[in-house]
Steps between C-alpha positions, in 0.01 A plus 500: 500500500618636813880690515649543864792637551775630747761774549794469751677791616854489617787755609864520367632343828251167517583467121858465586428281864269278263751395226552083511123525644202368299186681467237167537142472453257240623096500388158425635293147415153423635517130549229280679768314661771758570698365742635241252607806285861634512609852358808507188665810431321666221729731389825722559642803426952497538550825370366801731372878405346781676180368437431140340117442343403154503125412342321209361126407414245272628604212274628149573606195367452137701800290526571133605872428585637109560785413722608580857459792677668673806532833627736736376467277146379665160171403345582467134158390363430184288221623345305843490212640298346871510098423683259721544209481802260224484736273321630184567871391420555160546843288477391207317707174455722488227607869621254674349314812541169581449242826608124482500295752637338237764709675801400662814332802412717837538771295616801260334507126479732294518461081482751233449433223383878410364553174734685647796540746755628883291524834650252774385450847492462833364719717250451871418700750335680803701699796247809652704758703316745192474243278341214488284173386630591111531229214685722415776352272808286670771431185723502100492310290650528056587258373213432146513382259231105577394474814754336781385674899620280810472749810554373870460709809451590677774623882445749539797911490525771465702794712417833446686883576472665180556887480540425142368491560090235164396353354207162631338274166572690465884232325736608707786329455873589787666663895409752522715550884473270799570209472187207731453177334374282697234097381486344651150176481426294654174457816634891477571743421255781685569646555840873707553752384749786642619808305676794617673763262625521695829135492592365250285155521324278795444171451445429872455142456722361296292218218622611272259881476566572306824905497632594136596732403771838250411397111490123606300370116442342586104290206451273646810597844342391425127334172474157548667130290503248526209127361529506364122455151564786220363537142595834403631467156655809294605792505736761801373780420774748352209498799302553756779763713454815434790 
């Protein structure tokens, strides 16, 4: 299993200019229908060094969450269960959970069959110095009654200091501050940042670091196509988020 990992570097004066900030990271999904998808705060770091190390591995759990859902509001999820590719988690009535191995192949799936409309998604695990490594939500999704979601991992953050301290789980829309986006791959699985609160990011040349401008819309950011085929049929206007 696949460790990636990354290293911030800051100096004694954005240390200080960064205190009441949060350090917040958002993740990749590959979703066949990603312009339903919205972004949630995967984790965040309060407490600021000369160089924070953040790293997780290519693991994730599926989640289904029930209730409303608006921007700027937590996902705490219902229920949650560790899947591997090629299975097949499916919320069944009477709240149950059950994994087969009858899922898109190299991908996660996720149906419901629990009666109503639920929220989906993805959950992995990132280690900071603050916390252990902890699934926390990556993404959720509108998931309607006897729909079937195929989501693949996706090995690329968003890393922003936000002035706005949130909630791990937080759909979020847009990151309103300066970000830097990091793209891994398996030939890359650790990339080194540095950030200054003068001059921003510093992707220190390299191809895979990109600097984003204020107002970076992260569903178009993070939540891009995959050609693994899923059927979603149905009208999803009533569980949009507003």
């Amino acid at each position: 299993m696949t460790t990636y990992s990354v290293t911030i570097r800051l100096d004694a004066a954005s240390i200080a200019a960064l205190q009441g900030h949060q350090l917040q990271v958002f993740k990749g999904v590959k979703a066949c229908d990603p312009d339903q998808g919205v972004s949630t705060v995967w984790a965040t770091v309060d407490r600021f060094y000369h160089l924070i190390h953040l790293s997780w591995r290519s693991e994730c759990h599926g989640f289904f969450h029930v209730g409303s859902l608006h921007d700027d509001d937590a996902v705490v999820p219902t229920w949650t269960e560790p899947v591997q590719p090629g299975e097949l988690l499916t919320l069944e009535k009477g709240a149950q959970l059950t994994r087969t191995v009858t899922g898109a192949r190299d991908a996660y799936t996720l149906l419901n069959r629990v009666g109503q409309p639920v929220w989906s998604g993805l959950m992995s695990a990132m280690r900071t110095y603050q916390q252990g490594a902890r699934p926390s939500p990556l993404c959720v999704f509108p998931h309607r009654d006897g729909d079937t979601r195929v989501l693949e991992s996706y090995e690329k953050i968003v890393l922003v200091f936000s002035p706005q301290k949130r909630a791990v789980g937080t759909a979020v829309k847009q990151c309103i501050a300066r970000s830097v986006s990091l793209h891994f791959f398996s030939s890359i699985t650790h990339i080194s940042v540095d950030y200054s609160h003068q001059r921003g990011w510093d992707t220190l040349g390299n191809p895979v670091a990109k600097r984003n401008g204020m107002n970076l819309l992260l569903a178009p950011e993070l939540i891009v196509p995959s050609f693994t085929q899923g059927v979603f049929p149905g009208d999803l206007e009533s569980l949009t988020l507003h």
